[in-house]
N, C-alpha and C positions, 0 to 999 in steps of 0.2 A: 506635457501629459505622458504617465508611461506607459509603455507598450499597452499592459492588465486594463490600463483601465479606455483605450484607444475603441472608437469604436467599430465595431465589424460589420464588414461589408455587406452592402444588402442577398448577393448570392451566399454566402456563407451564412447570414439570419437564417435565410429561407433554405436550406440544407438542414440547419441545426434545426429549427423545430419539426421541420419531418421527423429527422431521426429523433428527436425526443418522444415525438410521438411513437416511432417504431418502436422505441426502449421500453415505452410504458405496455405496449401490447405484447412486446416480449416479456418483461415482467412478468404481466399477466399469467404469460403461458407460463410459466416457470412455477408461477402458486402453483398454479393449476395441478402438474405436474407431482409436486410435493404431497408427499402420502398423510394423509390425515392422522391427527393421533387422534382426536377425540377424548382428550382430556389424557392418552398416555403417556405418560414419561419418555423422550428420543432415550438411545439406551446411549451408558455414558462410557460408552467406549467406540471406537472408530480407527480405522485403519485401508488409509487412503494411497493412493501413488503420490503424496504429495504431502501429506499432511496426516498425522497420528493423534488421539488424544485420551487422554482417561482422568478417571478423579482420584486423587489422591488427600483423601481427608476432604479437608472443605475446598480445596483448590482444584482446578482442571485444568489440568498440564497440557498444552498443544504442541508439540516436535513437528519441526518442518523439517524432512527429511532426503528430499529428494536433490539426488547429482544434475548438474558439478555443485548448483549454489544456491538451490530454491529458488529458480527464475519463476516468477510469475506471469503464469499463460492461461491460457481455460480450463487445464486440469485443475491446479493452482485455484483457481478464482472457485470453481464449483464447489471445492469440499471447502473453501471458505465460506460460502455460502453455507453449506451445510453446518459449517460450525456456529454461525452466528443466527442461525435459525435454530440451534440447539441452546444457546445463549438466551434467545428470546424466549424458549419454552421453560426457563431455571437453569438451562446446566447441571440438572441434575442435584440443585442445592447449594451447588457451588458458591464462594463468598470471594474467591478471588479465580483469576487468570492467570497464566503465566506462558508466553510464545517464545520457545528457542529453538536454537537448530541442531540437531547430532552431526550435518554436516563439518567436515574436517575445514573444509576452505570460510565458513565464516555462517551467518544471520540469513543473508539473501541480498544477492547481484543484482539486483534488479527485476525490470519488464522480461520475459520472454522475446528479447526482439526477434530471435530467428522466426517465433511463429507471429508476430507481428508484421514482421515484413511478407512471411511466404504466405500468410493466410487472411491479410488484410489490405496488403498493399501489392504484391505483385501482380496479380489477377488485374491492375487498376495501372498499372504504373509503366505502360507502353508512352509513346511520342504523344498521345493526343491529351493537351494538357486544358480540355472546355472547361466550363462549368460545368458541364455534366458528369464529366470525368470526375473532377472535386468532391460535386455532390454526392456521387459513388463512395468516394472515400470518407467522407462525412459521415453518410450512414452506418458504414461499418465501425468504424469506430466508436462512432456514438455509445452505441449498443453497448459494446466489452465496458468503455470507462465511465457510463451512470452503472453497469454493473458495479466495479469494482468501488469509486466512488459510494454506491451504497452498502458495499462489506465494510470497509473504511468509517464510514460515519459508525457505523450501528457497534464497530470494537471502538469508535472513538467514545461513546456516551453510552457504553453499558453499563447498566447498573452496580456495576461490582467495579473491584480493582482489579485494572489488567498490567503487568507487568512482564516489561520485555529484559531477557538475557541475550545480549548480544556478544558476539566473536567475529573475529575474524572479518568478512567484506558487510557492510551493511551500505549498499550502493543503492542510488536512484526509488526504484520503486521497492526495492527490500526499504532502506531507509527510511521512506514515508508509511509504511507495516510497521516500522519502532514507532512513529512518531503518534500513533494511534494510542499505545501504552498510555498510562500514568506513571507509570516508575519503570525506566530504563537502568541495567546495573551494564557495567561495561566489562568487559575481560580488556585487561591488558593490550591485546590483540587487536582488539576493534577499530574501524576505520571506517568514518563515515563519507559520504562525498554526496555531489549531485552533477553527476557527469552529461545531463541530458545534451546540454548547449554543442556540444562537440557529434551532434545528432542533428540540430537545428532546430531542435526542442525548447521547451520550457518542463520540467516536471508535472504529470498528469493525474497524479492519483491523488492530490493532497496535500503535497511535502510541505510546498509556500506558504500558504497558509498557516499550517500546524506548525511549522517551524517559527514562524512571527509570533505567535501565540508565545512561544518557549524560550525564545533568545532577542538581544536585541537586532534591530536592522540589517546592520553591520555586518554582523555573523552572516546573515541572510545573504545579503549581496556575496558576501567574497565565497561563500559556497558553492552560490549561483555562477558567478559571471567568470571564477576562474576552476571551477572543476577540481577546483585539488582536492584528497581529503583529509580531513580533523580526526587527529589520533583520540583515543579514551582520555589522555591526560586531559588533552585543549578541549575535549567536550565536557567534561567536567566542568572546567575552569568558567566554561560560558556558560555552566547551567543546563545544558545539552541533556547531559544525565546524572544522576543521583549518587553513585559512588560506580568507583571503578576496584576490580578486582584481580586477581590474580587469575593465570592461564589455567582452564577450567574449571572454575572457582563461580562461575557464573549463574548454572542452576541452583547450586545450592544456595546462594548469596538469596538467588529470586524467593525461593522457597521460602528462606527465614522472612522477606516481607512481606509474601503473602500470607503466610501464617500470623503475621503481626496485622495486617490490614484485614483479613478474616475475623477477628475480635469485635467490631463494631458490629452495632447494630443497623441490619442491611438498608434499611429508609434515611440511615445516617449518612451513611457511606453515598447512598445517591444524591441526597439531596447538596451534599459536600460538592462532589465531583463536579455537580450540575453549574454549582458557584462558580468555583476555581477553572474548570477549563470548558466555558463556555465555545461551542462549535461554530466556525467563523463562517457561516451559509453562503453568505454573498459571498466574499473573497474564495472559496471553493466555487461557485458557479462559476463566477468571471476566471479561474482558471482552466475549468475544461472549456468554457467554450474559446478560448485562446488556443489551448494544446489540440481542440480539433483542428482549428485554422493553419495550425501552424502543420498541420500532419500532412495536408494535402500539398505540401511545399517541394519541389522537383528537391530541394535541398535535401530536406527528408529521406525523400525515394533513394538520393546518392549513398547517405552516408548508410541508413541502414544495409542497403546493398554491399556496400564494402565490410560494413562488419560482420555479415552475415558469408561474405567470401574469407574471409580473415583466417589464417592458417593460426595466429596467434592462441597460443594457452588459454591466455586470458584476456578475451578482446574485451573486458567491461572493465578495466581497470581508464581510469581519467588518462 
C-alpha cells in the first residue's frame, strides 16, 4: 500500500475534521467579508504586493511580482483569492489568462516557508509532542491549504484558457501554480523541481495529482523522490509543457496563444477543457490530508527550522 493511500490515524481523522470544519466557517467569513458588486463588474485592473493584473484585449495578464521569487504566503494566497473571485464574476470579458513573473530569478520558489514555519508552526513546535500539540498544528494548517487548494482548483477549471509563462525557478508550490495552467510555454531558463522531501514533506497544494494527470508515473516519481529539477528541454520532451522558448521570449510566446485560444467560442472552450483535463478530486483530498499528517512531524519542525536559519542565497534550490 502506498503511503497516499495508507490510512490515517484516528487522532489525526479527528484533527482533520475539526479543522475542516474550522476552514469551512472561515471561508464563510471570508464571503462574508467580500464587498458585494450587485451585479457590478470587479474593475479589471489590480495592483497588489504580490500580484498585478490588467486586460489586455481579450486576455487578462496576471504578473507575479514580488522578491526574491513569488513565495506563496497569505499576502500571496489573498490577492489570489481576489483574482479568481474576479475570474468568477467574467474577468471583465476576458477569453483567456496568462500568469508570469517580471521577477529576474524565475516563475515562483515555492511555499512561503519562513512564514510557514514562523506563523504556523513555531508558536506549536516546543518539546511537547501530545496529540494536542499535533492537533494545534492540524488546525492551522488546515485552514491556509483548503484555502489555497481552493484558489488551485477554481484557475484549474476556469472557464477560459489559462496559460502559464514560466522562467527561471518554478519550484515546489510555484510549480503546482504552472500546473493549474492549460498551456505552459517554457523560456530556456526554466527549471522545474519538487523539492518538498528534503523538508519531510510530500507537496501540498496539488502538484501530484495535477502532474499524474500530464505526464506519465515515472516523471512523477523521479521528481518526487529525488528532488532534482527537469530543465525546459526534458519538460518538453515529457509533455510537461507545450513549447519552450527563448530567454524572454515567454510572454510574448503566451500572448500569441492566448490570442489564438481567445477565437473560440467561450461554451466551446469550457466544455473542451471540462473533457480534456478533468480535476482529480479524490487524489487532491487524499493529498492534503497526508501533507497535514505529515506537517505535524518533529522531522518537519527540524528542517524547516534550518531553512529558515540558512544564511544561504538561495535556500529553496533542491
Amino acid at each position: 500500500m502506498s503511503a497516499s493511500s495508507q490510512p490515517v490515524p484516528w487522532r489525526t481523522r479527528l484533527g482533520t475534521w475539526q479543522a475542516r470544519l474550522a476552514a469551512r466557517r472561515l471561508a464563510g467569513a471570508i464571503r462574508d467579508k467580500l464587498p458585494a458588486t450587485h451585479g457590478i463588474t470587479p474593475t479589471p485592473t489590480f495592483a497588489g504586493e504580490a500580484l498585478r493584473w490588467h486586460l489586455n484585449g481579450d486576455t487578462l495578464e496576471v504578473e507575479l511580482h514580488r522578491d526574491p521569487c513569488n513565495e506563496l504566503g497569505t499576502t500571496a494566497l489573498g490577492e489570489l483569492e481576489k483574482l479568481v473571485e474576479y475570474i468568477q464574476h467574467g474577468a471583465g470579458g476576458a477569453r483567456a489568462v496568462i500568469l508570469w513573473s517580471s521577477v529576474k530569478r524565475g516563475f515562483c520558489a515555492g511555499a512561503h516557508l519562513r512564514e510557514l514555519y514562523e506563523g504556523l508552526i513555531a508558536h506549536h513546535a516546543g518539546g511537547d509532542r501530545t496529540p494536542m500539540k499535533q492537533l494545534a498544528i492540524a488546525h492551522e494548517v488546515r485552514g491556509f491549504i483548503d484555502r489555497i487548494h481552493a484558489v488551485m482548483d477554481a484557475l484549474d477549471t476556469a472557464p477560459l484558457t489559462v496559460v502559464a509563462a514560466v522562467h527561471g525557478f518554478c519550484f515546489g508550490g510555484g510549480f503546482e501554480l504552472a500546473l493549474t495552467a492549460d498551456v505552459i510555454i517554457a523560456e530556456k531558463s526554466a527549471r522545474f523541481a519538487f523539492p518538498e522531501l528534503r523538508l519531510g514533506l510530500v507537496p501540498g497544494f496539488g502538484g501530484i495529482p495535477r502532474l499524474e494527470r500530464d505526464v506519465g508515473n515515472a516523471v512523477v516519481r523521479d521528481l518526487l523522490m529525488t528532488g532534482r529539477s527537469m530543465n525546459a528541454k526534458r519538460a518538453n520532451e515529457v509533455g510537461l509543457v507545450s513549447q519552450v522558448v527563448a530567454r524572454g521570449e515567454g510572454l510574448t510566446v503566451a500572448r500569441k496563444v492566448a490570442e489564438q485560444a481567445a477565437r473560440f467560442d467561450p461554451e466551446t472552450t469550457r466544455r473542451a477543457k471540462r473533457f480534456a483535463k478533468p480535476l482529480p478530486v479524490e487524489r487532491l483530498r487524499r493529498e492534503k490530508d497526508l501533507f497535514i499528517e505529515m506537517m505535524a512531524s518533529p522531522v518537519v519542525v527540524k528542517a524547516l527550522r534550518k531553512f529558515v536559519e540558512s544564511t544561504d542565497v538561495r535556500p529553496y534550490l533542491p
